[in-house]
MIMIMAR-687945 format. One line per 8 residues: for each residue x, y, z of N, C-alpha, C, O, CB. Coordinates in steps of 0.02 Angstrom, whole numbers, plus 50000, padded with zeros to 5 digits. Glycine has a CB too. Example, Ala and Ser with C-alpha at 12.3 -4.5 7.8 and 13.67 -1.06 7.14 Angstrom:
2
50660,49716,50390,50615,49775,50390,50660,49835,50390,50712,49834,50423,50565,49776,50452 | 50642,49888,50354,50684,49947,50357,50645,50002,50394,50670,50057,50402,50704,49970,50286
//
This chain:
121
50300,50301,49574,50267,50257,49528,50321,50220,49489,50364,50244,49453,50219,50296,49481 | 50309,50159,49502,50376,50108,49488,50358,50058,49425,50306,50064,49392,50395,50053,49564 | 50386,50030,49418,50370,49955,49382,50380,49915,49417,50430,49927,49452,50402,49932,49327 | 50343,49839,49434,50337,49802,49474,50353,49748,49457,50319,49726,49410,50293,49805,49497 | 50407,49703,49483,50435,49678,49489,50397,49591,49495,50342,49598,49522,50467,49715,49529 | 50410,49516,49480,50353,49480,49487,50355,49458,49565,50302,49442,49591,50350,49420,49433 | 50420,49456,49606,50419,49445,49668,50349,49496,49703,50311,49482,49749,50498,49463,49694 | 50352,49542,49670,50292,49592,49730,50238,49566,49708,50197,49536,49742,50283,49688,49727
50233,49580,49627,50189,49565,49590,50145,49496,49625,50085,49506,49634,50225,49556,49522 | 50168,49442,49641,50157,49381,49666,50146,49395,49760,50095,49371,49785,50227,49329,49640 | 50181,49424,49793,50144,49430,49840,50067,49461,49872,50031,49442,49918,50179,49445,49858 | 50061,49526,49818,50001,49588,49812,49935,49539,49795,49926,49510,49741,50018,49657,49736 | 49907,49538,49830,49834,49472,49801,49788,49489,49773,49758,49439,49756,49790,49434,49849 | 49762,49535,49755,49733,49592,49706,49760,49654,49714,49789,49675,49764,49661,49605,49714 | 49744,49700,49628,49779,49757,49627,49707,49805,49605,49656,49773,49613,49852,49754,49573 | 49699,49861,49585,49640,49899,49567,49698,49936,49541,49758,49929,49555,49579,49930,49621
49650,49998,49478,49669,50032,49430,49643,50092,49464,49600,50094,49507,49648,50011,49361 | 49680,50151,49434,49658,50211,49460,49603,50229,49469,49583,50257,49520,49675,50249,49437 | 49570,50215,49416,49497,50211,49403,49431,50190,49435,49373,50209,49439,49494,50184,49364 | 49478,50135,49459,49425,50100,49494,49429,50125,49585,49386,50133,49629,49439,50009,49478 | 49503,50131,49583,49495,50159,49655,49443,50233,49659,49411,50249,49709,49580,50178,49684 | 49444,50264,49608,49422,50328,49613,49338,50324,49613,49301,50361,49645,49455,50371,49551 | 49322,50279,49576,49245,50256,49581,49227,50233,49653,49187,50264,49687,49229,50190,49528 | 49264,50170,49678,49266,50181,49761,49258,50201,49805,49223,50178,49850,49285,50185,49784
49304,50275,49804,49304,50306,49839,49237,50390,49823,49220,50431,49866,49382,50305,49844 | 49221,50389,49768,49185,50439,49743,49214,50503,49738,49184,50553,49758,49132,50445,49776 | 49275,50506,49711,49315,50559,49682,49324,50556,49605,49305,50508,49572,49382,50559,49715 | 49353,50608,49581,49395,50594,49534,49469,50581,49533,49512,50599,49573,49387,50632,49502 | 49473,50537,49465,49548,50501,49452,49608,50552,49496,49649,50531,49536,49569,50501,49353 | 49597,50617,49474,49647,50669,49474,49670,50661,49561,49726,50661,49587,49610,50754,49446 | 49623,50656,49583,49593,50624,49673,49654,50577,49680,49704,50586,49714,49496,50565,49683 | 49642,50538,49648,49666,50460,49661,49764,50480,49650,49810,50468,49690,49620,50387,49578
49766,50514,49582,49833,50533,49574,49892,50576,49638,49952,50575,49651,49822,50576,49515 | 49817,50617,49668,49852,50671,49695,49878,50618,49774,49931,50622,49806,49790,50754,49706 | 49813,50571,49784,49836,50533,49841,49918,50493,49838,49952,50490,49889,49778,50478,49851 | 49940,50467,49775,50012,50463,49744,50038,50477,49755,50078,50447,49791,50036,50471,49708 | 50049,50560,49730,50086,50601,49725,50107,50623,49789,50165,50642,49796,50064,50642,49688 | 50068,50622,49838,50065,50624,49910,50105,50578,49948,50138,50588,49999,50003,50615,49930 | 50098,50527,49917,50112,50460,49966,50088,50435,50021,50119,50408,50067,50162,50458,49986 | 50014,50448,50013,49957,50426,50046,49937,50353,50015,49908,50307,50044,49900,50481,50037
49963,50357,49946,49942,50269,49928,50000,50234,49874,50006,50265,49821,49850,50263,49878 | 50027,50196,49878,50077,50163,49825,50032,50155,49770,49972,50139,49776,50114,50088,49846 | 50077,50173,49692,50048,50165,49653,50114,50122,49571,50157,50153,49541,50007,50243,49655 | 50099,50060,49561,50154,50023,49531,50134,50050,49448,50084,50085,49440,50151,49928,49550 | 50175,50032,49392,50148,50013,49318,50161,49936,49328,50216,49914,49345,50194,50051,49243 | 50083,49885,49312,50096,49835,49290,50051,49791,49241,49997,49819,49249,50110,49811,49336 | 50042,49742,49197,50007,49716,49163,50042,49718,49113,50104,49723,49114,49953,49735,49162 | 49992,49714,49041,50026,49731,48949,50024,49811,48938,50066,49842,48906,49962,49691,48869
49964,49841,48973,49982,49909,48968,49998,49954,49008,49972,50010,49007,49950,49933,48946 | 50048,49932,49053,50084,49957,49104,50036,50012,49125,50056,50066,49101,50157,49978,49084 | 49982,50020,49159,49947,50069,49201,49958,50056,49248,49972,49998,49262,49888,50080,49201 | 49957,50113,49300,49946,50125,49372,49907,50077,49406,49847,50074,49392,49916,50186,49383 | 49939,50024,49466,49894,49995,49499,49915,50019,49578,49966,50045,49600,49894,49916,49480 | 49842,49996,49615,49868,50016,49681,49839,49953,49704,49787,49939,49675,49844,50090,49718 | 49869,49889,49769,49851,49841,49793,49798,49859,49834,49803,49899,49881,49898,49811,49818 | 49725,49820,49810,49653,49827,49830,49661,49826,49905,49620,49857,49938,49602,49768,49801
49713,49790,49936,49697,49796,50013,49712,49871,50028,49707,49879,50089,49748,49743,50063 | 49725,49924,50001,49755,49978,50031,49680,50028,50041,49675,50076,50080,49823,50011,49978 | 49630,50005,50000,49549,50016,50004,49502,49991,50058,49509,49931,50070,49520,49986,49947 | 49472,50011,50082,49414,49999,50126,49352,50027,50120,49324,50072,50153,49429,50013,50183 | 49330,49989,50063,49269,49999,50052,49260,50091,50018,49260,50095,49957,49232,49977,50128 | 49252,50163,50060,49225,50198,50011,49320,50239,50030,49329,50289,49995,49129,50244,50025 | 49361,50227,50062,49419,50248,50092,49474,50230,50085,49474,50183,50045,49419,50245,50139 | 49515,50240,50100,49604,50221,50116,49625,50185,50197,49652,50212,50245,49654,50310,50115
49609,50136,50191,49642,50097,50242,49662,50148,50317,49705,50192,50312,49715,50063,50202 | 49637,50139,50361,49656,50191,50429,49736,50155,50432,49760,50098,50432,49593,50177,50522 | 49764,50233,50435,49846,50195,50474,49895,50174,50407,49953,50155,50416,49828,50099,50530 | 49872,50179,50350,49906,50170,50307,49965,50224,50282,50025,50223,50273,49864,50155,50268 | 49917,50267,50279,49954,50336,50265,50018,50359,50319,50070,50385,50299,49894,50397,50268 | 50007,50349,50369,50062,50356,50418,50121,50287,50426,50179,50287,50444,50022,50368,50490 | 50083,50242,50408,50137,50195,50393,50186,50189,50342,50243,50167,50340,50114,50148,50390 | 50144,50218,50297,50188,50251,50236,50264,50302,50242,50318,50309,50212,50134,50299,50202
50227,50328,50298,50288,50380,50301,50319,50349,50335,50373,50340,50306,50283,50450,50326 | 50318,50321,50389,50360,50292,50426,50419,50240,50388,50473,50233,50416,50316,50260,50473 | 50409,50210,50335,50435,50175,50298,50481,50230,50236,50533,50209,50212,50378,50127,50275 | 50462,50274,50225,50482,50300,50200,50534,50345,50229,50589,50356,50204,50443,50313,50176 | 50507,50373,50294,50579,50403,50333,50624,50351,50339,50681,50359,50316,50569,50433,50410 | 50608,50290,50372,50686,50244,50366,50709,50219,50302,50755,50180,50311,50685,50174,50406 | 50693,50228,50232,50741,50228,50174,50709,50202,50141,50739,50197,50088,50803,50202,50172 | 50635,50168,50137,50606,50123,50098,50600,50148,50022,50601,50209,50009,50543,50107,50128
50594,50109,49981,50598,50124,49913,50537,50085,49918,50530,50038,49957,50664,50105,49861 | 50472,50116,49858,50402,50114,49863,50403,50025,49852,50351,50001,49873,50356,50171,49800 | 50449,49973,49824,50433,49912,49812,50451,49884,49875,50417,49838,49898,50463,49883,49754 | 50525,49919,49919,50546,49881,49983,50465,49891,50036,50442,49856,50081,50634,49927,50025 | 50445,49942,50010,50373,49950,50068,50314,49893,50037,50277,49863,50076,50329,50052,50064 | 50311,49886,49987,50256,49830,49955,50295,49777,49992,50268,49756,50043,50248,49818,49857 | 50332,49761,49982,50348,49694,49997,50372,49674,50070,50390,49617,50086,50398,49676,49951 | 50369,49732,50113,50351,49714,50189,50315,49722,50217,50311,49704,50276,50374,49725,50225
50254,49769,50170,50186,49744,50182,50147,49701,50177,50088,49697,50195,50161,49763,50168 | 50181,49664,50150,50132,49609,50081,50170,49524,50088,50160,49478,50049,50156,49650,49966 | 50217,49524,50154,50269,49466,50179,50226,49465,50250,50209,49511,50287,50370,49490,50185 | 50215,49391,50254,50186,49374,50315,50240,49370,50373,50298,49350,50372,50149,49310,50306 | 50196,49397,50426,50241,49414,50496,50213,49381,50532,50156,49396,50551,50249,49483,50529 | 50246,49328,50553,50237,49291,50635,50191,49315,50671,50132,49300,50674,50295,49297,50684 | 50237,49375,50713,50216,49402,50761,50156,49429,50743,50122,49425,50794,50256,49441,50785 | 50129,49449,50708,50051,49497,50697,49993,49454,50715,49961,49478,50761,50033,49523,50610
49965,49383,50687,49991,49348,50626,49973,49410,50552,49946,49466,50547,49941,49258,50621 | 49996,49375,50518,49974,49386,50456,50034,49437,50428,50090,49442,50454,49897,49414,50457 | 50004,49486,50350,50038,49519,50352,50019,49606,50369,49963,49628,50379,50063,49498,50303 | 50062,49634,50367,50069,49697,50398,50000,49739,50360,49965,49778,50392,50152,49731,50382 | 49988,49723,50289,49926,49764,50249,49870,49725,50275,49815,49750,50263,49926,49764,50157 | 49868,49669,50309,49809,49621,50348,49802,49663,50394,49747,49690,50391,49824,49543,50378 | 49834,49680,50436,49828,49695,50520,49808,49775,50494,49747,49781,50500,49918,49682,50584 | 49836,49832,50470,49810,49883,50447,49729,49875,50434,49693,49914,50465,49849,49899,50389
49702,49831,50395,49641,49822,50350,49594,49804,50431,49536,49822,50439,49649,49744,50272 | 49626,49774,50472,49585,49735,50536,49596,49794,50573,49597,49784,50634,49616,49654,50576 | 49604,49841,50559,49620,49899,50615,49676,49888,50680,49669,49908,50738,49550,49913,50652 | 49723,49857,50656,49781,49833,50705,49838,49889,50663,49887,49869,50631,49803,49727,50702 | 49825,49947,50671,49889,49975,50629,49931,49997,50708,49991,49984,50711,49865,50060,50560 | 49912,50015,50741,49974,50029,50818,50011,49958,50816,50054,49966,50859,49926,50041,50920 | 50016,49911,50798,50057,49854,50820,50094,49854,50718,50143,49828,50692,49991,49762,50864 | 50067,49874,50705,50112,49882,50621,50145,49940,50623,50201,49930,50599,50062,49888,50545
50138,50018,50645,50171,50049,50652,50221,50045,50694,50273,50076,50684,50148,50082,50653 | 50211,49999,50755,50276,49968,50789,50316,49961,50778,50369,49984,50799,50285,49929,50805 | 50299,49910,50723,50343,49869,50706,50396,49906,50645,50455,49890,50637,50303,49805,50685 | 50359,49956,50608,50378,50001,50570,50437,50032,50581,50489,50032,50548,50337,50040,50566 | 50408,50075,50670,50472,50110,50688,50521,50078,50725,50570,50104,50752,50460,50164,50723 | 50501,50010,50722,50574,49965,50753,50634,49963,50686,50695,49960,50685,50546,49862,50776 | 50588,49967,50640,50669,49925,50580,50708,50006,50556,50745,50015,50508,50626,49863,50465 | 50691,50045,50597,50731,50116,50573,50789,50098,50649,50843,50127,50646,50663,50218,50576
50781,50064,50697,50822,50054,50749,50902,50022,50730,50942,50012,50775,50780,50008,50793
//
């Protein structure tokens, strides 16, 4: 849990509050934290009162994005620091089209985890 930077800040196209993810999903907050703490979901401080946000695309409706969570790690085994992973999720890729949290959300995560375990090469 970072502070966010306006480069990410400006790419992320909506963000949700703990809160709200947790209403979402029909858990409690503590839910939402533990998914964090896990690194099942990025979670930034940003706004005037620096709370926890997590970028709304990482939601699907009552869930967590299929393929996210493993993409996570994958980014994280090759060295990512939680903003270098926002922001190559959240940078449009040619090849997909779109960007990498698009193709996850469309259920294209085998061609994002690809691409994942290519940049550890």
């Amino acid at each position: 849990m970072t502070e966010i930077d306006a480069k990410i800040d400006a790419l992320v196209p909506a963000w949700l509050t703990l809160p709200d993810i947790a209403e979402q999903l029909g858990v409690e907050v503590t839910r939402v934290r533990q998914l964090v703490k896990e690194g099942q979901l990025i979670a930034v401080r940003r706004g005037e009162n620096r709370a926890l946000h997590v970028p709304a695309a990482f939601i699907d409706g009552d869930k967590v994005v299929k393929g996210l969570s493993g993409t996570l790690t994958l980014l994280r085994d090759d060295g990512f620091t939680d903003e270098e992973m926002l922001e190559w999720l959240f940078t449009p890729d040619p090849t997909l089209p779109g960007t990498p949290a698009q193709a996850l959300s469309e259920n294209r995560g085998t061609e994002v985890k690809r691409r994942a375990q290519a940049l550890a090469v």
